[in-house]
C-alpha positions in Angstrom: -69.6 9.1 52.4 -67.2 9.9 54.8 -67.5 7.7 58.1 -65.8 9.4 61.5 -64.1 7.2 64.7 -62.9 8.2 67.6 -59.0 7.1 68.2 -57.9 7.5 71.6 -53.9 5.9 71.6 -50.5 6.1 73.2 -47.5 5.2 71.7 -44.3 4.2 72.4 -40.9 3.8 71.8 -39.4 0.2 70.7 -36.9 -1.7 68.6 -35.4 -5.0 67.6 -35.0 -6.9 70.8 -38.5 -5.4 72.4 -40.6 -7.8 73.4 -44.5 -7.4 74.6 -45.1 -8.5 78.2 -48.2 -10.6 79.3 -50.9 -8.3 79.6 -53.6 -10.6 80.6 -54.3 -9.9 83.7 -53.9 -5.9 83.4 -57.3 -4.0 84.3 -60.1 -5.6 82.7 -57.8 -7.4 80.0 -58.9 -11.2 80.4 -57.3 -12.7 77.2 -54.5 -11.7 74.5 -55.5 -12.9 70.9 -53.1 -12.7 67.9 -55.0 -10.9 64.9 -52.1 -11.2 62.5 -50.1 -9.2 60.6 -50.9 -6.7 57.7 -48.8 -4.5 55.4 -49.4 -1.2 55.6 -48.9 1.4 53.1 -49.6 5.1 53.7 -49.1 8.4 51.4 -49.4 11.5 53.5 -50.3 15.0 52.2 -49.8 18.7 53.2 -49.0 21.4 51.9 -45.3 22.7 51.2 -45.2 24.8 54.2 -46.9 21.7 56.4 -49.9 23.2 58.0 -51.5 20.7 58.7 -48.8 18.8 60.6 -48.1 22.0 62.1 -51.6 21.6 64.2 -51.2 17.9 64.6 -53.6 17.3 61.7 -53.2 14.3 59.0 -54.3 13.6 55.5 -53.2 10.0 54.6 -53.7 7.8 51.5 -53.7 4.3 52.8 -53.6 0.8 51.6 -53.4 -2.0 53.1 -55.6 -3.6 56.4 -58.8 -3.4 57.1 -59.0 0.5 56.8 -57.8 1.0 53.1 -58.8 4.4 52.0 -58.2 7.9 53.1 -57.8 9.1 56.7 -57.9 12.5 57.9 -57.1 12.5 62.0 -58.0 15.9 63.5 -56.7 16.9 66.9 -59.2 16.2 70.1 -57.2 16.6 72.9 -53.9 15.3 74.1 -53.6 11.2 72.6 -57.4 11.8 71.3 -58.0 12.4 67.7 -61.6 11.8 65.4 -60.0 10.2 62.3 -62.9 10.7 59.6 -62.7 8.3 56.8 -63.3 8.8 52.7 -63.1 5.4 50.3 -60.0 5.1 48.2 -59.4 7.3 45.3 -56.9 9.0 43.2 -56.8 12.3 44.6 -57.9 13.8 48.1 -61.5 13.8 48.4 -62.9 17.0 48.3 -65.0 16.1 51.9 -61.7 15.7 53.3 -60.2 18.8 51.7 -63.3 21.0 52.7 -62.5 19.9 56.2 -58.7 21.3 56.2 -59.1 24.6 54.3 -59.1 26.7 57.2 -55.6 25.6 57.0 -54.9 25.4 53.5 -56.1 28.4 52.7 -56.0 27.4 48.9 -52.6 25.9 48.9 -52.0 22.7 47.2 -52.3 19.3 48.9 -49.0 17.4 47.6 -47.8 14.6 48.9 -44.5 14.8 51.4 -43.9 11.2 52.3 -44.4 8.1 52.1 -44.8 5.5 55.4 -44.5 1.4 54.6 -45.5 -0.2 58.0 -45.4 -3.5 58.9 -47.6 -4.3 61.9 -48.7 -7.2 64.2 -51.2 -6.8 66.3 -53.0 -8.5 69.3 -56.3 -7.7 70.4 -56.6 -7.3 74.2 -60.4 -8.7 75.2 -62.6 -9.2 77.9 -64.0 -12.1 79.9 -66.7 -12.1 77.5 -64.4 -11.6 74.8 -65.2 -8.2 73.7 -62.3 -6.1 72.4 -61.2 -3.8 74.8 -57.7 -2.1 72.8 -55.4 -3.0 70.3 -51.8 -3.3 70.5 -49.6 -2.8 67.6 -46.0 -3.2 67.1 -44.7 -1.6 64.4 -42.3 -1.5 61.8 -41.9 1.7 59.8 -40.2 2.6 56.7 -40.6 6.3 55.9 -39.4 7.8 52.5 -39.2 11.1 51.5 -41.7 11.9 48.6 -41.3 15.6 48.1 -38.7 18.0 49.0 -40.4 20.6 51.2 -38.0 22.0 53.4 -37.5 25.7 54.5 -36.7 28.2 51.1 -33.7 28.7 53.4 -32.6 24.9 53.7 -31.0 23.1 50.2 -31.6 19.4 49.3 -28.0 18.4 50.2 -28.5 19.4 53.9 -31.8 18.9 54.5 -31.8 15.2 56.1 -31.7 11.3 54.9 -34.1 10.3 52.0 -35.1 7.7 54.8 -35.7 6.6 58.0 -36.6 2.8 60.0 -37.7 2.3 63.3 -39.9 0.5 65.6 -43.3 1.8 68.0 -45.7 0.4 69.7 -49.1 2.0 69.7 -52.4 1.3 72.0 -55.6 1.9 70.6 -58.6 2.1 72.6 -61.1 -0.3 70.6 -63.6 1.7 68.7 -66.4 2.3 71.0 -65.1 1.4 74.8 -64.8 4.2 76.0 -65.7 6.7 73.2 -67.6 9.2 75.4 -65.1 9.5 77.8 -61.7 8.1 77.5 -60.7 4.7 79.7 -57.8 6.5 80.5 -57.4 3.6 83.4 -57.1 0.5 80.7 -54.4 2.6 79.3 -52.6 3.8 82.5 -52.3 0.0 83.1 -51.5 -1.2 80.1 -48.8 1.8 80.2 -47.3 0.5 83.9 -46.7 -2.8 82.3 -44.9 -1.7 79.6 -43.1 0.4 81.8 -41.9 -2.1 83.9 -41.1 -4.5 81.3 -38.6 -1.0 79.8 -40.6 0.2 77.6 -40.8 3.9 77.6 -43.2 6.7 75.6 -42.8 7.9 72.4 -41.2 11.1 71.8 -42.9 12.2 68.8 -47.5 12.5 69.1 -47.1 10.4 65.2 -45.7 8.2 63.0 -45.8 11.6 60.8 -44.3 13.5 63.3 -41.1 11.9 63.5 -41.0 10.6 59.9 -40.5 14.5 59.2 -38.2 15.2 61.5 -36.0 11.9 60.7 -36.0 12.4 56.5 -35.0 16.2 56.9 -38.6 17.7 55.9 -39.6 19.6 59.0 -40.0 22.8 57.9 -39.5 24.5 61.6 -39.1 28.1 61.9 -37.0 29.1 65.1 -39.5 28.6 67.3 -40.2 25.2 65.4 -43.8 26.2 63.9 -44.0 27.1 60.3 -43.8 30.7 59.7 -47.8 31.4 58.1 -48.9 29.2 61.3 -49.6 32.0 64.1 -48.1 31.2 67.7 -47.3 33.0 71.3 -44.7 35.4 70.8 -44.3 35.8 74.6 -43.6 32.4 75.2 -45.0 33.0 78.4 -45.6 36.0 80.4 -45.5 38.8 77.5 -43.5 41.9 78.6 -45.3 44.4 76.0 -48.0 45.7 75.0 -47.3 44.5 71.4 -46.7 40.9 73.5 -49.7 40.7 75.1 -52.2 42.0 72.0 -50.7 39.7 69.7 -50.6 36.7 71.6 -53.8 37.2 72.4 -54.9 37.9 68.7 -53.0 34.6 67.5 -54.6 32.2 70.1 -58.8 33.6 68.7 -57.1 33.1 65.0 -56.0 29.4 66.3 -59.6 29.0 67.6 -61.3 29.8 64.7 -59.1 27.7 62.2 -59.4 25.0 64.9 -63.5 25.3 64.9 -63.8 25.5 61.0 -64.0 21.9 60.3 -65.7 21.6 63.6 -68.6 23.8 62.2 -68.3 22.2 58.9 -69.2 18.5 60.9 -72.2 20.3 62.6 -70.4 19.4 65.6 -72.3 20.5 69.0 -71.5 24.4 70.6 -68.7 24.0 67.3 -71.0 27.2 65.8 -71.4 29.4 69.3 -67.6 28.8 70.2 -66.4 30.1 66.4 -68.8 32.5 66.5 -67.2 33.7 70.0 -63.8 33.5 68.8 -64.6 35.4 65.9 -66.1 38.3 68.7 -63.5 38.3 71.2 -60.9 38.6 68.0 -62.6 42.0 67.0 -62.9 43.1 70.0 -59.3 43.1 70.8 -58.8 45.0 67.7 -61.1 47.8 69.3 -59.9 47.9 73.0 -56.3 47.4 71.8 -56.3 50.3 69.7 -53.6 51.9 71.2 -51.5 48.8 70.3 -52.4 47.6 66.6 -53.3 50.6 63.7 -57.1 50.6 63.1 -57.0 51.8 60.1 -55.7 48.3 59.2 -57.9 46.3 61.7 -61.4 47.7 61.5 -61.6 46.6 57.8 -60.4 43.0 59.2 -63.0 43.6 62.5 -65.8 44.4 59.8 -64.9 41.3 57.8 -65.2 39.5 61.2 -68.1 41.1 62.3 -69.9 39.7 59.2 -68.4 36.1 59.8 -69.8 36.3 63.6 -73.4 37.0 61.7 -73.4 34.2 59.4 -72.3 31.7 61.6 -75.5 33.4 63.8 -78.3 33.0 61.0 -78.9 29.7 62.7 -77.4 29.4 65.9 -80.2 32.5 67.2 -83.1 31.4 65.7 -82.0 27.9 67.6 -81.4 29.4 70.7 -84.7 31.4 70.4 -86.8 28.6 69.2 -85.4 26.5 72.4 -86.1 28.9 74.7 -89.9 29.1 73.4 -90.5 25.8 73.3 -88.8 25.5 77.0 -91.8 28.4 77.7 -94.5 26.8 76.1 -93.5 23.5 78.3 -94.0 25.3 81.1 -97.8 26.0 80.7 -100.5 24.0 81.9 -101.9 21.9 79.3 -105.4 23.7 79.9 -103.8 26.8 78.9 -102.9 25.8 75.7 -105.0 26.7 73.1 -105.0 25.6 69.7 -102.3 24.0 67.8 -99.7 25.8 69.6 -96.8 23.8 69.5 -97.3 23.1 65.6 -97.3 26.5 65.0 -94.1 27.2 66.6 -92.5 24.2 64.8 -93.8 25.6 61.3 -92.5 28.9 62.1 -88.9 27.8 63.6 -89.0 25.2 60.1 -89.4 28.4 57.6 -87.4 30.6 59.9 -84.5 28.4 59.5 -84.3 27.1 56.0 -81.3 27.1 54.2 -79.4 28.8 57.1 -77.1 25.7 57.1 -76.3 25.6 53.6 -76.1 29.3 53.5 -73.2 29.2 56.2 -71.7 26.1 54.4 -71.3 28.0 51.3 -69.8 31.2 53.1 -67.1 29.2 54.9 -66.5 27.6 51.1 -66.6 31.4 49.5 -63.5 33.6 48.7 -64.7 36.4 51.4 -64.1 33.6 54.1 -60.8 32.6 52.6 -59.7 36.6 52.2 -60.4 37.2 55.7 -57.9 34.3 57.1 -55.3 35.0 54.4 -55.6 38.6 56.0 -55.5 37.5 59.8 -52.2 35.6 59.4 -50.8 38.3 57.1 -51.4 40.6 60.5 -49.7 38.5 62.8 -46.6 38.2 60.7 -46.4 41.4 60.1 -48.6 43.5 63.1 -49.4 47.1 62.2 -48.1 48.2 65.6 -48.5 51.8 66.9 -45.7 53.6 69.5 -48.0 52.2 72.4 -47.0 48.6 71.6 -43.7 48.4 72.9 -44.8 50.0 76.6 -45.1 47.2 79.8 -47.7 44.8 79.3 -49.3 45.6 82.2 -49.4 49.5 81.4 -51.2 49.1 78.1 -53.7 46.3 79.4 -54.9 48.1 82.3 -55.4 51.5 79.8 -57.5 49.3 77.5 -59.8 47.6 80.4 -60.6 50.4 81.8 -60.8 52.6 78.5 -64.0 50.1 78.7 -64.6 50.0 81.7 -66.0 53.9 81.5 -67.1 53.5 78.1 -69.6 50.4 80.1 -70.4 52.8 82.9 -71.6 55.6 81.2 -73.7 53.1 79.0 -75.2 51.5 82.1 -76.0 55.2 83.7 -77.6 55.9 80.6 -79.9 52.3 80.6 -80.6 53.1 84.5 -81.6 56.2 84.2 -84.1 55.7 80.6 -88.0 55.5 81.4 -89.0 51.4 81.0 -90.2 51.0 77.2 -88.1 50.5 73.7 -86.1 53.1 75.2 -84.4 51.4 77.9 -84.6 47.9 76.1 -82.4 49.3 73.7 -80.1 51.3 76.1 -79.5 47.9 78.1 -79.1 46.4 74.7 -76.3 48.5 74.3 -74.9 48.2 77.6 -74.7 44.6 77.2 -72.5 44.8 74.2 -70.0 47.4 76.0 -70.1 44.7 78.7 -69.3 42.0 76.3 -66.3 44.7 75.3 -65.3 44.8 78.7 -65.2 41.3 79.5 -63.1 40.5 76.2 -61.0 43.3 77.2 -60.5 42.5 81.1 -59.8 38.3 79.8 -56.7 39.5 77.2 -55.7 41.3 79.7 -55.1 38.6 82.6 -52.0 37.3 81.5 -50.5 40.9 82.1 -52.9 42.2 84.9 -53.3 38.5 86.6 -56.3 37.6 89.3 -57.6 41.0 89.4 -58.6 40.9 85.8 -59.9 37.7 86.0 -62.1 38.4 89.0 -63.1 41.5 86.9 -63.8 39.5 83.9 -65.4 36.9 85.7 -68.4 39.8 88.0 -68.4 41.5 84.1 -69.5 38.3 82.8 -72.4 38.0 85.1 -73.7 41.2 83.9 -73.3 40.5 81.0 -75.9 37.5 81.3 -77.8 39.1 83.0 -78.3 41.8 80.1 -78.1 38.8 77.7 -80.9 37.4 79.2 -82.6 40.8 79.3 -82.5 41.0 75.5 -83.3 37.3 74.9 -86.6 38.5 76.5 -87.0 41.3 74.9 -86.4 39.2 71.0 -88.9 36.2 72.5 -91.5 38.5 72.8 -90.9 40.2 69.3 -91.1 36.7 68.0 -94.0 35.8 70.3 -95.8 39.2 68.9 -95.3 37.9 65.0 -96.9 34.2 66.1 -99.5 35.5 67.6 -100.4 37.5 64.5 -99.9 34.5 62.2 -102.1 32.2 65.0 -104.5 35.4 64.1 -104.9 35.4 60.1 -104.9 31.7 60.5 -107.6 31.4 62.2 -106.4 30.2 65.4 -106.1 31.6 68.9 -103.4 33.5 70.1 -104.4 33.2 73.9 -101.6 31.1 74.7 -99.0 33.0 72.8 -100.2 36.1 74.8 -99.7 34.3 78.0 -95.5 33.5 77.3 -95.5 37.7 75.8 -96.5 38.4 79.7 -94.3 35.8 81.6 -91.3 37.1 79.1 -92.2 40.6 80.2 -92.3 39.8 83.6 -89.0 38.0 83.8 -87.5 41.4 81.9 -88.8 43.0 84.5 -87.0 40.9 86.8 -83.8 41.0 85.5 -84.2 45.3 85.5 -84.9 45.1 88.9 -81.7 42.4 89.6 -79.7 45.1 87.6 -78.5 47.6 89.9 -76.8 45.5 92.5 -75.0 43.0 90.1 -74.1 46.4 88.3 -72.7 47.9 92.1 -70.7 44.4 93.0 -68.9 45.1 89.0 -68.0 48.1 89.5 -66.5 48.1 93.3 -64.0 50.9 93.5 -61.7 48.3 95.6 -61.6 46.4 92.1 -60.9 49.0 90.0 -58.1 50.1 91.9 -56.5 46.5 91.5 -56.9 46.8 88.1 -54.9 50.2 88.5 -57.8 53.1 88.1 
């Protein structure tokens, strides 16, 4: 069983004649104890083209401490990482290994080198002696294991078999601060070291710069790996190809990112992949101009059916919450029969499996296909003669390419008698919207404020639609309990009475629909955006 703990650190630089100052005193810091000192002894894994340590992600074999046993530390933000933790073994464990295929991508874990470190630490406490961070000093020995270096690079050239030095980490202790980071201990604890010439580290890990020290960075010019996708801009992109691409790379970082996220059950980890996987496709539509489609809409209907199992149970969720949020609502007097049970039964079966179901697509070869594919695009783009116009030419083309195609959807929704009808013509207006949005966000590193002011009045359509169609589904859903309720036995009063506030608040939304439509689509705007 894997166990999973929050590191939040900062490390720093350090060597022979560095010496620790007082930090009793500092913040909250009320005594210093001595814990000892333990010999580490760490094994760290990756592939041959380092993946992993291209994203700032670690697979380690440790012994040694009071921590023996694997450690895998995925990236949180900035000096925050989760380090999830398997029991020693031979070989990787495959819950650790599930957790990093999005980066694997079925390449072998070997091991690339080897980290002795001998560490003393002192515990920095409280008045009432509770640990508040740990400060190590460190001394490390890295070896090369493997030789994994560029196919350009030889083993003559490629760097000392190893490397010494000395760092000094601080370690937030597990659990102050684990919601929120006490960035302030460690801004103080920073100053005194600081003062006492102590100065940051210059690489984020111990792994870091034990690759770049032995010679086994395997950099590409731009000093990521070549199958890891990156800007090609660099910052603002000057084409069309620039712009699409950049954009493309960052929802294919995302959804590598979010894999072992999903895989943890992690909160909004599902929506956000799921998102990524949407904005991704739609690029490859609006863009069309810019990347062949006869080589993306096989990808976009590979994504289209990864945004769909990753949905399974994040919509019957979202439903289920938003009945129950209704039935909460009603007076107690007003509910009849065993409502709430009934709902609960019917979310239950509605659910079932979905989670292993989504599991075992993200561990299937179709999953795997569709990243090996993705990558293979961005180092090599299918680009068509419109990719190598200004950025800002082709991204105003593409938003506003869907910008009418949203317009003559809406006129259509506006103009349809209320019934299934219109439901279904806002239904599709809301996904043109969506389109748009996508469209008009790509677009703002080209196009700037005006497509993000665009994006950001296409966006409130869009919920508003969204909500729309959440109504109309709720009362779909409401329709098939109240039948159930029926055969059962059982009322369906109550289930009646959240069909008519859902219908009402549809008919809300319809009638909040115009202007929200007439503030999107100012001619002003439009005009900014280059119409």
């Amino acid at each position: 069983m894997a166990d999973t703990v929050r590191e939040i650190e900062r490390k720093y630089e350090a060597d022979d004649d560095t010496h620790l100052p007082d930090l009793a005193g500092i913040d909250r810091v009320a005594t210093v104890e001595e814990r000892g000192t333990d010999n580490l002894d760490a094994l760290y894994y990756d592939t041959a083209g380092q993946r992993l340590a291209a994203d700032g992600v670690t697979l380690r074999r440790r012994t040694g401490g009071p921590d023996a046993g694997w450690h895998l530390k995925l990236p949180v933000s900035p000096g925050v990482r989760d380090e999830i933790r398997a029991p020693l073994s031979d070989a990787p464990p495959p819950e650790l290994t599930a957790l990093v295929r999005s980066r694997t991508r079925g390449q072998d874990l070997i091991p690339l080198v080897r980290l002795r470190t001998r560490r003393t630490v002192r515990v920095l406490c409280d008045a009432a002696g509770v640990p508040l961070a740990e400060v190590a000093v460190d001394a490390v020995t890295a070896r090369r294991v493997t030789f994994a270096a560029p196919p350009e690079a030889t083993p003559e050239g490629a760097g000392p078999m190893e490397a010494r030095w000395h760092e000094i980490e601080v370690e937030l202790a597990e659990g102050d601060g684990a919601g929120d980071a006490d960035t302030g201990l460690l801004d103080a604890i920073g100053r005194a070291l600081a003062e006492a010439g102590v100065r940051p580290a210059s690489a984020p890990s111990k792994l870091a710069r034990a690759l770049t020290e032995t010679g086994l960075r395997a950099d590409g010019a731009d000093g990521h790996p070549a199958d890891v996708p990156t800007a090609r801009s660099g910052g603002t992109p000057r084409t069309a190809a620039d712009l699409v691409l950049d954009y493309a790379a960052a929802q294919v970082r995302a959804i590598t990112a979010l894999d072992p996220a999903v895989r943890r059950d992690l909160p909004d980890s599902v929506h956000q992949m799921r998102v990524a996987t949407r904005r991704l496709r739609s690029a490859f539509r609006s863009y069309g101009k810019v990347l062949d489609r006869a080589v993306t809409d096989p990808m976009g209907a590979e994504l289209k059916w990864l945004a769909g199992e990753l949905g399974v149970d994040r919509d019957q969720e979202v439903l289920a919450e938003r009945l129950r949020a209704g039935l909460a609502e009603v007076p107690r007097t007003l509910r009849l029969g065993p409502v709430a049970a009934r709902l609960q039964l019917w979310s239950q079966r509605n659910r079932a499996g979905a989670r292993d179901r989504l599991l075992a697509a993200l561990d299937g070869p179709r999953y795997l296909a569709l990243l090996d594919r993705l990558h293979a695009l961005l180092a090599e783009p299918p680009l068509r003669a419109a990719a190598g116009r200004p950025a800002p030419e082709a991204a105003a083309r593409a938003v506003l390419k869907d910008y009418r195609r949203l317009a003559g959807r809406m006129e259509a929704a506006l103009d349809a008698p209320a019934g299934r009808g219109r439901d279904e013509a806002l239904h599709n207006a809301r996904k043109a919207a969506k389109r748009a949005r996508y469209a008009a966000e790509a677009a703002r590193p080209a196009l700037g404020k005006p497509a993000k002011k665009f994006a950001k009045r296409i966006k409130k359509l869009q919920q508003l639609l969204g909500d729309h169609q959440d109504s109309v589904v709720a009362r779909g859903a409401l329709r098939e309990l109240a039948i159930q309720a029926h055969r059962a036995g059982e009322g369906g009063f109550t289930f009646g009475l959240l069909y008519g506030r859902e219908e009402a608040l549809a008919a809300e939304r319809e009638r909040d629909l115009p202007a929200t439509w007439a503030k999107a689509s100012r001619p002003g705007l439009l005009a900014r955006l280059g119409a």
